[in-house]
C-alpha positions as CSV (number, residue, x, y, z in Angstrom):
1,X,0.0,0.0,0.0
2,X,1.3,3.5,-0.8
3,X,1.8,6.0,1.5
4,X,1.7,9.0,-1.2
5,X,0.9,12.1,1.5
6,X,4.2,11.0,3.2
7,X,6.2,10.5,0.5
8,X,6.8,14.4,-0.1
9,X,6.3,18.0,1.5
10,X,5.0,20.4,-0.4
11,X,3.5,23.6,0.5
12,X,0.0,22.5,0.6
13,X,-0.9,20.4,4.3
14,X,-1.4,16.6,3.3
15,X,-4.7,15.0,4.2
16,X,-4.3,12.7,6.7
17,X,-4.2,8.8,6.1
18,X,-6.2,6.6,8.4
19,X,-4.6,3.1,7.7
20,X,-7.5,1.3,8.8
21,X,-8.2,3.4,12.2
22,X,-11.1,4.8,13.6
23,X,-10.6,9.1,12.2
24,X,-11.8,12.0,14.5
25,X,-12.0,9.6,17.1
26,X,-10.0,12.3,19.9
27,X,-10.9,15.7,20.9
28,X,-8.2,17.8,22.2
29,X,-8.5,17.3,25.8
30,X,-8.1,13.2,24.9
31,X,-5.6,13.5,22.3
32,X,-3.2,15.7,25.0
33,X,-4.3,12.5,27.4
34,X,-2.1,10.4,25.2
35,X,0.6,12.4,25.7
36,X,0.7,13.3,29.4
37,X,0.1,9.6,30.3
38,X,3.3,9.0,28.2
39,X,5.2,11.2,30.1
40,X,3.2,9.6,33.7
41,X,4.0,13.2,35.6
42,X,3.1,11.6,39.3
43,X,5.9,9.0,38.7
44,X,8.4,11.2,38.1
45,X,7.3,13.4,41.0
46,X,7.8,10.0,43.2
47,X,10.5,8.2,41.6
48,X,12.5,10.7,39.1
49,X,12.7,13.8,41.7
50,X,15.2,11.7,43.7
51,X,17.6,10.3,41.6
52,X,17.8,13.7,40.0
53,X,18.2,15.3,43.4
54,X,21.1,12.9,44.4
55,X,23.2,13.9,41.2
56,X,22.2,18.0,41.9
57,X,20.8,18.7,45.2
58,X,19.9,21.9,45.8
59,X,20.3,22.5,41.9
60,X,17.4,20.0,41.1
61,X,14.7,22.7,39.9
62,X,17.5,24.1,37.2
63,X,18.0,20.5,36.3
64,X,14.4,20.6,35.4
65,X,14.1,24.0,34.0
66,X,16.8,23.1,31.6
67,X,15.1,19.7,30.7
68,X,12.4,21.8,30.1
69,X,13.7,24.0,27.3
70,X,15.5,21.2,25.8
71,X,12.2,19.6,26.0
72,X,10.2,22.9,24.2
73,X,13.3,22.8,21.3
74,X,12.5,19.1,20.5
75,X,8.3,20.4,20.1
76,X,9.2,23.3,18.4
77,X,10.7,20.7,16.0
78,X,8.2,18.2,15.9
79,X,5.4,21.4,15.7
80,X,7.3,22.4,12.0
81,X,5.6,18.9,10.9
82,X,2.9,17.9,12.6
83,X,1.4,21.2,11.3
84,X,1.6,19.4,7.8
85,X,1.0,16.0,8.4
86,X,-0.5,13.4,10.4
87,X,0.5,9.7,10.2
88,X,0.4,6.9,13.0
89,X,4.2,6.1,12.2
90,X,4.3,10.3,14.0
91,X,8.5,10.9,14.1
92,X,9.5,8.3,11.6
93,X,6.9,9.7,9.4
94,X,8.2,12.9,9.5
95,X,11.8,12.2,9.1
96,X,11.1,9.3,5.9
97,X,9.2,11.9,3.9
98,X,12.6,14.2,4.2
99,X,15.7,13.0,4.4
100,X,17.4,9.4,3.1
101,X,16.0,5.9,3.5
102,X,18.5,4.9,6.1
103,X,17.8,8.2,8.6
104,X,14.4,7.1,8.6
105,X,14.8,3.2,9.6
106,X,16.8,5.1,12.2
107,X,14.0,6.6,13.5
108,X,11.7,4.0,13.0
109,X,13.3,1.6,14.9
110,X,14.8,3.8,17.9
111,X,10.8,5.2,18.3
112,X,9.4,1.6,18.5
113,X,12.5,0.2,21.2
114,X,11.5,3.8,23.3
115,X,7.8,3.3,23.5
116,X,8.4,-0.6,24.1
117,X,11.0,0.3,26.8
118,X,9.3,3.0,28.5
119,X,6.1,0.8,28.4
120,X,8.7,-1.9,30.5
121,X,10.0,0.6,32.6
122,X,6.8,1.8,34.4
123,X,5.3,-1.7,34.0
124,X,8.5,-2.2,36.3
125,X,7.0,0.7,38.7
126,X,3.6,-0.6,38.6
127,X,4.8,-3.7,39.8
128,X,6.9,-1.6,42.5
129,X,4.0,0.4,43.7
130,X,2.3,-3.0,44.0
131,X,5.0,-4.5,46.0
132,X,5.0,-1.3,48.1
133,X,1.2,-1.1,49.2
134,X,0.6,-4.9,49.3
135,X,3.8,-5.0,52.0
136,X,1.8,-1.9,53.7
137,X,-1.8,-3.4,53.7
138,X,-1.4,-6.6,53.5
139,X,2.3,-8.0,54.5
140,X,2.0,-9.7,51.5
141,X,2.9,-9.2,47.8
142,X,1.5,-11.0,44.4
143,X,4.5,-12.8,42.3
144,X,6.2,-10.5,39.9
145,X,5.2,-12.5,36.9
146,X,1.4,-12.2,38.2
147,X,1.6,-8.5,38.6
148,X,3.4,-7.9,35.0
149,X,1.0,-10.0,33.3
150,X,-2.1,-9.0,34.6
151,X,-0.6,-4.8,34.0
152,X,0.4,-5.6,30.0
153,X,-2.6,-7.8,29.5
154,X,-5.1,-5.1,30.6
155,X,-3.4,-2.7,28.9
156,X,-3.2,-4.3,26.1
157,X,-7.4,-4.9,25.8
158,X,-8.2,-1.6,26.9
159,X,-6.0,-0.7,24.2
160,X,-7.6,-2.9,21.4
161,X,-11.0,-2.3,23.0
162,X,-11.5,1.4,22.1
163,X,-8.9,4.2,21.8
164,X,-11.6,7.0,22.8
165,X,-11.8,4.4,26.1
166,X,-8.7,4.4,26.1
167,X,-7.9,7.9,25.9
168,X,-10.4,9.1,28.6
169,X,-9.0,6.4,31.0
170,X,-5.2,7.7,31.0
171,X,-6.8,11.6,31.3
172,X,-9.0,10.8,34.2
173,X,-5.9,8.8,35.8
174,X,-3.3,11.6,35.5
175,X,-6.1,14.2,36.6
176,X,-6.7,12.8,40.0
177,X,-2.8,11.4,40.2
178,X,-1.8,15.0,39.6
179,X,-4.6,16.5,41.8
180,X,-3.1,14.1,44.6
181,X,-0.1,15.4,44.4
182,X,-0.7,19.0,43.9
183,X,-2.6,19.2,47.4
184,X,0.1,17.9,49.2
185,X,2.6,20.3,47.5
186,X,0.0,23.3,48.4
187,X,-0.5,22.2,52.1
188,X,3.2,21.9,53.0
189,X,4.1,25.1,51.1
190,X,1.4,26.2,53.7
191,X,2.8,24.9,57.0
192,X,6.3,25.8,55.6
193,X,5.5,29.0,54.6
194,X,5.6,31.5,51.6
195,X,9.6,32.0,51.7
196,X,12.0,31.5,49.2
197,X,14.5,28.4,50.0
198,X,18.3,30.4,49.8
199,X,19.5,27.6,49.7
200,X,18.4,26.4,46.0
201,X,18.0,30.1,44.9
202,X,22.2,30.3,45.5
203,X,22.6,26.5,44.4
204,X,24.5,25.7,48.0
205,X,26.8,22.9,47.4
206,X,26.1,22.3,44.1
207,X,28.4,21.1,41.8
208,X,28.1,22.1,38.2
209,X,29.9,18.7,36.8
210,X,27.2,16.8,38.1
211,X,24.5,18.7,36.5
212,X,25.1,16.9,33.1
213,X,24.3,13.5,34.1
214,X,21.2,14.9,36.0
215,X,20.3,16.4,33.2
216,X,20.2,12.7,31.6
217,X,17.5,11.6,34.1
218,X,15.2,14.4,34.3
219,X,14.8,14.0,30.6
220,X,13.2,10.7,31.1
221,X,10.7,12.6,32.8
222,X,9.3,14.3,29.6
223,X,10.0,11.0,27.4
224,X,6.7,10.4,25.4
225,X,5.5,14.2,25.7
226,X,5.4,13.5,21.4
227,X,3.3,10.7,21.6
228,X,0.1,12.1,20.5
229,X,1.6,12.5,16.8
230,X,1.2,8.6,16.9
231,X,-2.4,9.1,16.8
232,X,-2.5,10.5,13.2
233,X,-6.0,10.9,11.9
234,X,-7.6,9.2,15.3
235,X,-7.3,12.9,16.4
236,X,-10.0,15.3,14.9
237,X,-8.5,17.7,13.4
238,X,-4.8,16.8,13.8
239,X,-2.9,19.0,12.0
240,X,-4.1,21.2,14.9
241,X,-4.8,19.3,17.8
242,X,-1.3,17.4,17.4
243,X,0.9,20.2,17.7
244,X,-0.8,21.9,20.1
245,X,-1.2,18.9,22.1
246,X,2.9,18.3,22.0
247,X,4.0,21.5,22.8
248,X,1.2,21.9,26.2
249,X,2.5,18.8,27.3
250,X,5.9,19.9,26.9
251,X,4.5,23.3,29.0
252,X,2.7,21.9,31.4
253,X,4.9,18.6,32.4
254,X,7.9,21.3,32.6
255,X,5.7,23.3,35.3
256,X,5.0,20.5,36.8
257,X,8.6,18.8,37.6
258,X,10.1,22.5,38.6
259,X,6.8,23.0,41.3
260,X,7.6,19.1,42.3
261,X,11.3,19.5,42.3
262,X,11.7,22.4,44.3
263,X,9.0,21.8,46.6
264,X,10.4,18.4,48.0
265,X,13.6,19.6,48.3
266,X,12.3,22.0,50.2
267,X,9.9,20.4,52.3
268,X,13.0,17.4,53.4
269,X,14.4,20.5,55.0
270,X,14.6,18.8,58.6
271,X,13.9,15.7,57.6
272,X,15.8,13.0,59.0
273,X,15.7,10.9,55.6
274,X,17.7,12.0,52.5
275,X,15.2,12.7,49.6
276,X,17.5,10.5,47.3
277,X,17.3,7.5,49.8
278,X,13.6,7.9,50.3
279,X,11.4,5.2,48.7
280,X,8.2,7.1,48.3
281,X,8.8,11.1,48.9
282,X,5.5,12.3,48.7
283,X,4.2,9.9,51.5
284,X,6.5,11.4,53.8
285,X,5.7,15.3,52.9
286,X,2.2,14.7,53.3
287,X,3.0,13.2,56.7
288,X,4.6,16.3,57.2
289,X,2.0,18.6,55.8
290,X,-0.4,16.9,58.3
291,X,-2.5,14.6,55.9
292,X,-1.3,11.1,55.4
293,X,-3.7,9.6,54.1
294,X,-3.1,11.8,51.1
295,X,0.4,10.1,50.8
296,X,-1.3,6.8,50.9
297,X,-3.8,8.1,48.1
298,X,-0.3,9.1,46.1
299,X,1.3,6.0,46.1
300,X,-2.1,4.5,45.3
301,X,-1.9,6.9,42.3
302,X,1.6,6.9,41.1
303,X,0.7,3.0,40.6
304,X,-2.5,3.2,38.8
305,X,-0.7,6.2,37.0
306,X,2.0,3.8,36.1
307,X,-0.4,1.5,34.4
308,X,-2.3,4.6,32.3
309,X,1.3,4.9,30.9
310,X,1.7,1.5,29.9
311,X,-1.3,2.1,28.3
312,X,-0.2,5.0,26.6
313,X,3.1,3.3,25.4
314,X,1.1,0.2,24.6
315,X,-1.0,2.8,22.4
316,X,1.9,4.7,20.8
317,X,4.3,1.5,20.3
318,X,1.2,-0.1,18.3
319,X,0.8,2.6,16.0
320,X,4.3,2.6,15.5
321,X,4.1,-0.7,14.9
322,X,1.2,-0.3,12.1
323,X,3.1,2.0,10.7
324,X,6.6,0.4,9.7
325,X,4.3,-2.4,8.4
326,X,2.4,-0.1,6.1
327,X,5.9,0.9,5.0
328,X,7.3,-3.1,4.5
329,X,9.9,-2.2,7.0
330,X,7.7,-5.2,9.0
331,X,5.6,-8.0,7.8
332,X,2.2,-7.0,6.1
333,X,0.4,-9.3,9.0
334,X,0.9,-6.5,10.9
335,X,-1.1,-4.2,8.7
336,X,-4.4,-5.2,10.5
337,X,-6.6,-3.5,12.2
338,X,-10.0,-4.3,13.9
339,X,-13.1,-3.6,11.8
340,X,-15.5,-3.2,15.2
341,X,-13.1,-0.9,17.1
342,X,-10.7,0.8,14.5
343,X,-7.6,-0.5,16.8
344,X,-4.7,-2.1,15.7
345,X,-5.1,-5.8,17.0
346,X,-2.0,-7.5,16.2
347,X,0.4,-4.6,16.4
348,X,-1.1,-4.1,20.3
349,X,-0.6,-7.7,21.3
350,X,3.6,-7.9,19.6
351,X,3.9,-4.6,21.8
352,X,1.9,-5.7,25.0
353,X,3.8,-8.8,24.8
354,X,7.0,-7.4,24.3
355,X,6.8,-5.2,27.2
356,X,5.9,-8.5,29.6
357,X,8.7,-10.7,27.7
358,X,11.3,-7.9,28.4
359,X,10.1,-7.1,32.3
360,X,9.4,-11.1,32.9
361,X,13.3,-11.6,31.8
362,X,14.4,-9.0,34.2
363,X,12.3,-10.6,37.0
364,X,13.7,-14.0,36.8
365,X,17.4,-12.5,36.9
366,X,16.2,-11.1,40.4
367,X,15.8,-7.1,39.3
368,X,13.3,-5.5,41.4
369,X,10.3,-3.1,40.3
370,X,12.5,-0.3,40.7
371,X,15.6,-0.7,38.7
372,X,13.3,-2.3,35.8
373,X,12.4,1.3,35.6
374,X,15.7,3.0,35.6
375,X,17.2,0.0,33.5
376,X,14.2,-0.1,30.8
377,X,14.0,3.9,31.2
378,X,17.8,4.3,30.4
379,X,17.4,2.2,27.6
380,X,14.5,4.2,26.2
381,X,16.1,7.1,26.4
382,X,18.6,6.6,23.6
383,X,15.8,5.5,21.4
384,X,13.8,8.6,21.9
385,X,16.7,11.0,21.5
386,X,17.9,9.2,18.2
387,X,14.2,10.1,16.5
388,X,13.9,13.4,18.3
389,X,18.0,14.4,16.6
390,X,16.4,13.0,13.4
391,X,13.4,14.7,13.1
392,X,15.2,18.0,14.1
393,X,17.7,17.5,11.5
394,X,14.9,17.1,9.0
395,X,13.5,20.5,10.3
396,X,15.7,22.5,7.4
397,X,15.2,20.3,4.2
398,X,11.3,20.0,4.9
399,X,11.0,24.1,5.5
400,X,13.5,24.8,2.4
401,X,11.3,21.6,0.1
402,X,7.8,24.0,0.9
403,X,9.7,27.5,-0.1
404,X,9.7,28.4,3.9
405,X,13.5,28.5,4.2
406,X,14.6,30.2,7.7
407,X,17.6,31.2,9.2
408,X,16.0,31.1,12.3
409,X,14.3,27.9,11.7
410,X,17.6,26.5,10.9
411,X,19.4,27.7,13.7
412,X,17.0,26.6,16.2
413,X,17.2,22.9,14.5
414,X,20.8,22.7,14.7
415,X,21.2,23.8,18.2
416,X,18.3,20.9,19.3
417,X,20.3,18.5,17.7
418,X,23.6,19.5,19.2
419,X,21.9,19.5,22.3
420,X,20.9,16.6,22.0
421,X,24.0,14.9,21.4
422,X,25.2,16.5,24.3
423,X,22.7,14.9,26.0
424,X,23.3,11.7,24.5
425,X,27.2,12.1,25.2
426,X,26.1,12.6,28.7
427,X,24.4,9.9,29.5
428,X,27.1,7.4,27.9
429,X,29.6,9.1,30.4
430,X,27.4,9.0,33.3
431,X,27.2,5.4,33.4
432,X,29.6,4.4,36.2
433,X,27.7,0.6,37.1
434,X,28.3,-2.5,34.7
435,X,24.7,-2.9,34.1
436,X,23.5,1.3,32.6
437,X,27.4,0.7,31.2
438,X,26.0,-2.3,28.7
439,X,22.8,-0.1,27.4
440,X,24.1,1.8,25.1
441,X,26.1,-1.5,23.7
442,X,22.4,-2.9,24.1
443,X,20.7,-0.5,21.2
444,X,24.1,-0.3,19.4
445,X,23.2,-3.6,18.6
446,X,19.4,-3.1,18.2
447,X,20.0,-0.3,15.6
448,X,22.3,-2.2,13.7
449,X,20.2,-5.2,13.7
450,X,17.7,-3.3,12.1
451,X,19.6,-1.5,9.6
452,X,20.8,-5.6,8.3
453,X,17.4,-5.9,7.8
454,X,17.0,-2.9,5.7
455,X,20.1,-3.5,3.9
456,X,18.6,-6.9,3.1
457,X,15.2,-6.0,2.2
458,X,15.4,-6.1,-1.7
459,X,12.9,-3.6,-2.3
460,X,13.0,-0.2,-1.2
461,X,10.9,1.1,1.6
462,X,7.4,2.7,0.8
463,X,8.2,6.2,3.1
């Protein structure tokens, strides 16, 4: 099947392609749904905040702020051509209708290992969260492979079921997740008071080497803020809703992480546990605001949250998925979609299944909940920032191909991509233990695998 709206960009916006899926499906407030849940803001306000904070302490909020416009550079970027197009394959899409073959099997296949991974990773903090509250209620917890399975297979059928389910399910999970966690932020900026912490205003004792490889982790936080270009035509009116859907999530997820950043390092003033060594942050600062039973409810929520983003990653990875088939980068089999919901059945079940497979071998080495998602997450990470360097690069040659050549357009491409090399140059150096040390090795490998099979192919690719 020919993609022929992707194949070029001309000055005219292409019509979107539905490749089988239900169109107009999404409003607004449900297509930005798909993208917050990617991003799962309460985890990273529970889990992310810390490891951030034990890399740059008091410098944690400018960690963030920096993630942040990194963060609004990669939309701005991904705004130049979801403005023109809309297509489930979303980033490889938009880099295979611009520059060479080869760039866009790059993208293609670092997008699908960063959805899969991600969807591992917090399938990995669901199964902590559930190992957490089942030790607290119950003095009991389920068996890893239990837990996984049950969190991938439900995904995966809400998933198939109905994206416009699926959709409202991930917004009204991150509403009352975020709600959660807001209150307790408001009421122990109340009992602490309205005062400005010196202390991270003058960056005491921070040390500016570190702030690199921080930088690293609180970008995890925002991986997936794109994934509502996966959508493609589900979303009514895409070539609106999309990019304005990126770039709020980019916004409001930034917000977000500086509010939670600098609050909890300012509300462990006095505490006798370190905010790097604590297992669950916000339960402690609502103890200390006065209402635990909110930190209870936060947990709760940062593990339901967790599953909305396997859901969203289930959801992205699928169309993804759909996408390289309709392309012949994968087998045709995987073309298929459901005639009763519009979903894409087989592409949802490879990715569901992949996310269990890949969590399940990491449970019977003896990794826990937790490093499952900062080993998956770490993995995830290079895939992301290959397809988010690509489709920057591409910025230029798709602006200069419509007669809308920029200097400032151009400039702004160039620096996201060298900052994101940095980025990627800083994470590589950052790994200090054997195990983060093997994952860029680990999709060194994946990449090249994937370019043998592209090599291979007789027949060129259908961009």
């Amino acid at each position: 099947m020919s993609d022929q709206f992707n194949t070029k960009v001309t000055g005219q916006q292409a019509s979107p392609q539905s490749f089988g899926l239900h169109t107009g499906a999404l409003g607004a407030a449900e297509t930005l749904a798909q993208s917050v849940s990617a991003t799962a803001p309460s985890t990273s306000s529970s889990l992310t905040i810390p490891l951030v904070f034990a890399l740059a302490g008091n410098g944690t909020w400018l960690v963030y702020l920096m993630a942040t416009v990194v963060i609004l550079l990669v939309g701005f970027c991904i705004g130049r051509f979801a403005r023109i197009s809309a297509s489930p394959g979303s980033l490889y899409s938009y880099t295979a209708q611009t520059l060479p073959p080869t760039f866009g099997i790059l993208a293609a296949w670092g997008l699908l290992i960063a959805y899969i991974a991600t969807g591992a990773s917090v399938a990995g903090g669901a199964l902590y969260y559930v190992g957490l509250l089942s030790h607290q209620f119950l003095h009991w917890a389920p068996q890893p492979f239990v837990t996984l399975g049950v969190v991938c297979a439900l995904a995966g059928y809400i998933a198939f079921r109905d994206v416009k389910l699926s959709a409202e399910v991930m917004l009204w999970i991150e509403i009352a997740s975020v709600a959660l966690v807001m209150a307790v932020l408001a009421l122990l900026i109340f009992k602490v008071g309205l005062r400005l912490d010196l202390d991270q205003v003058r960056l005491k004792g921070v040390h500016f080497s570190s702030l690199g490889p921080a930088l690293v982790l609180s970008i995890f936080s925002f991986v997936g803020f794109e994934s509502a270009t996966t959508l493609g035509a589900e979303a009514r009116n895409p070539l609106r809703t999309i990019p304005r859907a990126v770039l709020q999530c980019a916004v409001l997820a930034g917000l977000f992480f500086i509010l939670c950043s600098y609050s909890e390092v300012l509300g462990f003033h006095g505490v006798p546990t370190n905010l790097a060594e604590t297992s669950s942050p916000l339960h402690l600062l609502a103890a200390k605001a006065g209402v635990s039973p909110l930190g209870t409810g936060i947990d709760i929520g940062a593990m339901v949250s967790m599953f909305a983003c396997v859901l969203a990653c289930a959801t992205a990875a699928a169309r993804v998925i759909l996408r390289m088939s309709h392309a012949g980068i994968l087998p045709a089999s995987l073309q298929r979609t459901s005639p009763v919901h519009g979903t894409p059945a087989a592409a949802i079940a490879i990715s569901s299944i992949l996310m269990f497979l890949g969590t399940a071998a990491m449970a019977t080495r003896g990794i826990t909940g937790f490093d499952m998602y900062d080993l998956a997450g770490s993995l995830s990470v290079f895939g992301f920032l290959t397809a988010y360097a690509l489709v920057a690069l591409a910025v230029p040659f798709a602006e200069r191909r419509r007669g809308q050549a920029s200097v400032l357009i151009s400039l702004v491409s160039w620096v996201t991509v060298l900052v994101i090399v940095m980025v990627a140059i800083f994470d590589i150096r950052s790994s200090s233990d054997p195990a983060h040390a093997r994952i860029p090795y680990i999709y060194l490998a994946y990449v090249t695998v994937g370019l043998i099979i592209h090599f291979a192919k007789r027949k060129p690719y259908r961009t």
